[in-house]
C-alpha positions in Angstrom: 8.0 -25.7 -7.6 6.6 -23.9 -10.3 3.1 -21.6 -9.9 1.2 -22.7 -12.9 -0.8 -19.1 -12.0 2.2 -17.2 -12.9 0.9 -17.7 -16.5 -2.0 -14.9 -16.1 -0.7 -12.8 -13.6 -2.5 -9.5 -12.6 -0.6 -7.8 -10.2 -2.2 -5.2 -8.3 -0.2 -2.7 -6.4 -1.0 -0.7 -3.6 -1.4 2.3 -5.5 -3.8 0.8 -8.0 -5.7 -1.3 -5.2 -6.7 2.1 -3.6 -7.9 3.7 -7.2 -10.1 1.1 -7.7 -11.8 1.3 -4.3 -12.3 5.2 -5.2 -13.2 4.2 -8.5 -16.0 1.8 -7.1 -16.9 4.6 -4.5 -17.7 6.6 -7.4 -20.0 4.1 -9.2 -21.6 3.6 -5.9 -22.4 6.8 -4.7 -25.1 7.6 -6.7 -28.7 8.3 -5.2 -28.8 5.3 -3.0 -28.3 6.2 0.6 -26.1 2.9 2.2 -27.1 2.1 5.9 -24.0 -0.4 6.1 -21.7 -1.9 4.6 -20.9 -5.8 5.3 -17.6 -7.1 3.6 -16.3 -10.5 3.2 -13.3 -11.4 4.8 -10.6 -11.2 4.4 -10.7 -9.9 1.0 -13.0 -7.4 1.5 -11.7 -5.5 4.6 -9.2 -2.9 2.8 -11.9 -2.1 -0.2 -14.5 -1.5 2.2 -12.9 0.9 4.4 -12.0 3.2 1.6 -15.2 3.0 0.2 -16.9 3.3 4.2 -14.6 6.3 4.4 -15.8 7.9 1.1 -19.0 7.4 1.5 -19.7 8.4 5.0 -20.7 5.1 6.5 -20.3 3.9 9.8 -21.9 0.9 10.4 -19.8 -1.7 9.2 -19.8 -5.4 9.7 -18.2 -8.7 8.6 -19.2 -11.7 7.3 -16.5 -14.0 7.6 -16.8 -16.9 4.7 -13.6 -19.5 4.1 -13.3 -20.9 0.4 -9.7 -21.0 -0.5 -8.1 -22.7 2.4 -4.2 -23.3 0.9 -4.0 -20.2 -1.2 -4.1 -22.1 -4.4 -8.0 -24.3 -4.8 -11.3 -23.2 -3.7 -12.7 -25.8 -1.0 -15.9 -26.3 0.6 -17.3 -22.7 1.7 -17.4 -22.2 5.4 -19.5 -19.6 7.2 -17.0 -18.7 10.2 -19.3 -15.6 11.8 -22.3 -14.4 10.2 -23.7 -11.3 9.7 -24.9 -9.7 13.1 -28.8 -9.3 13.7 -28.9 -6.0 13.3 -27.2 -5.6 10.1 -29.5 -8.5 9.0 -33.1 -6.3 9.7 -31.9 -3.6 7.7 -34.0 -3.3 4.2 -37.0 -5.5 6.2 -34.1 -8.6 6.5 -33.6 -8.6 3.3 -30.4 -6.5 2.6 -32.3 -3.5 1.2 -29.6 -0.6 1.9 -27.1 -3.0 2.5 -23.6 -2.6 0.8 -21.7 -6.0 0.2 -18.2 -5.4 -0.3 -15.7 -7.9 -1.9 -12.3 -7.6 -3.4 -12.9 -10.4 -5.9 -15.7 -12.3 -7.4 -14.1 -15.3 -8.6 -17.0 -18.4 -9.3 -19.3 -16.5 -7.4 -20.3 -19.2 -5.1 -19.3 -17.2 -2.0 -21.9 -14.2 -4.0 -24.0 -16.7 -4.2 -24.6 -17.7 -0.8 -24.1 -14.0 0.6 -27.0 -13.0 -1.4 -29.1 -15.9 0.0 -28.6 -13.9 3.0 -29.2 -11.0 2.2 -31.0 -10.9 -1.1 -31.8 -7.1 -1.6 -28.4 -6.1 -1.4 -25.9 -4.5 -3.3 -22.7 -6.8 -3.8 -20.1 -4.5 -5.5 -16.5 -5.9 -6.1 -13.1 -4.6 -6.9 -12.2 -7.7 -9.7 -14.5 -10.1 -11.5 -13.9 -13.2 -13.4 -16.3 -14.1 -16.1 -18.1 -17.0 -14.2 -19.0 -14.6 -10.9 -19.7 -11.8 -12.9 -23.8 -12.5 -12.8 -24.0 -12.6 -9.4 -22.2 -8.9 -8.8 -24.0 -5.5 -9.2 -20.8 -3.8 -9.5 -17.5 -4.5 -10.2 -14.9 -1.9 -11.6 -12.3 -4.3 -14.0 -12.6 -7.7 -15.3 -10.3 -10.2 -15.8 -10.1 -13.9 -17.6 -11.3 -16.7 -15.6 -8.1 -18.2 -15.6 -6.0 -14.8 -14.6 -4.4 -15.1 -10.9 -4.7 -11.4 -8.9 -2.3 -10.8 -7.1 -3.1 -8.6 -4.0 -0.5 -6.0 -2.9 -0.4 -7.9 0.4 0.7 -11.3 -1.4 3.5 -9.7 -3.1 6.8 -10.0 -2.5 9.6 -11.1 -4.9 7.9 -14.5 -4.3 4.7 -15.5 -2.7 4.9 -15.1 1.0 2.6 -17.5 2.9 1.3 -16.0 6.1 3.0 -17.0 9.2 0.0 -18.3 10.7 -2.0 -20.9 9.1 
C-alpha cells in the first residue's frame, strides 16, 4: 500500500521534538504566571512535560479528546475524560492562567472545542497547519495544510501501528 502522506513528509526527531518544546517554553515564559497546564492527549503529553518542567509547574491535567481514530482521517471528536473541576475554576472557570498544551493544531476543531471549555486560556502548540492556526496563541513552526508530521514515536523504517488498538 502506498501512504499518499509520504508526499509532504515532516519528520520530527527526538532531538528536534525536545527543542521545540524549549523553544515554546521560551515564548511562554514571559510575565504570565501559569497555574496549570492541561494537555491534550495523547499528543500533548511529551510537549507538556518539558514545558511543566521548565516552567516550574506542577499542576498538570489531561483532557483526553479522540479525532483521528485509524491514524490516517480525522473522525467525529470524542471527549473521553474532561478536564477535572478543579483545573476548570482556575481563572473564575474560564481558563484564565490555564496553559493548553498540544503537539499539533491540525483543523483546529479539537482547539476549538477546548477553548469552549476553557475560553481564557492559553492554547500553545508545538506544529500548526494553516487552517488551526487562528484558534492557537502560540505555536513555534508551521507547516502546509497538506504536510504529514511525523512524531519521533511513529517512526520507524515504516509506520509502526501500536500494538493495541
Amino acid at each position: 500500500m502506498v501512504d499518499a502522506r509520504s508526499d509532504k513528509a515532516f519528520p520530527v526527531s527526538w532531538d528536534q521534538f525536545h527543542r521545540d518544546a524549549r523553544a515554546l517554553t521560551w515564548r511562554l515564559s514571559g510575565d504570565q504566571k501559569w497555574q496549570a497546564i492541561v494537555c491534550v492527549t495523547r499528543g500533548g503529553l511529551v510537549p507538556a512535560a518539558i514545558v511543566a518542567r521548565e516552567l516550574g509547574i506542577r499542576m498538570i491535567e489531561t483532557i483526553c479528546v479522540a479525532s483521528y481514530h485509524d491514524y490516517q482521517e480525522q473522525g467525529a471528536l470524542k471527549v473521553l475524560k474532561p478536564v477535572s473541576d478543579e483545573v476548570m475554576n482556575i481563572g473564575g472557570g474560564e481558563g484564565a492562567g490555564v496553559l493548553v498544551i498540544d503537539d499539533l493544531v491540525d483543523t483546529g476543531r479539537t482547539a476549538r472545542l477546548v477553548r469552549e471549555m476553557l475560553p481564557k486560556a492559553h492554547y500553545a502548540t508545538l506544529y500548526s497547519k494553516p487552517m488551526g492556526r487562528p484558534v492557537v496563541d502560540t505555536f513555534i513552526t508551521e507547516v502546509s495544510q497538506d504536510t504529514w508530521i511525523y512524531f519521533p514515536w511513529d517512526m520507524g523504517l515504516a509506520f509502526q501501528p501500536p500494538i493495541v488498538g
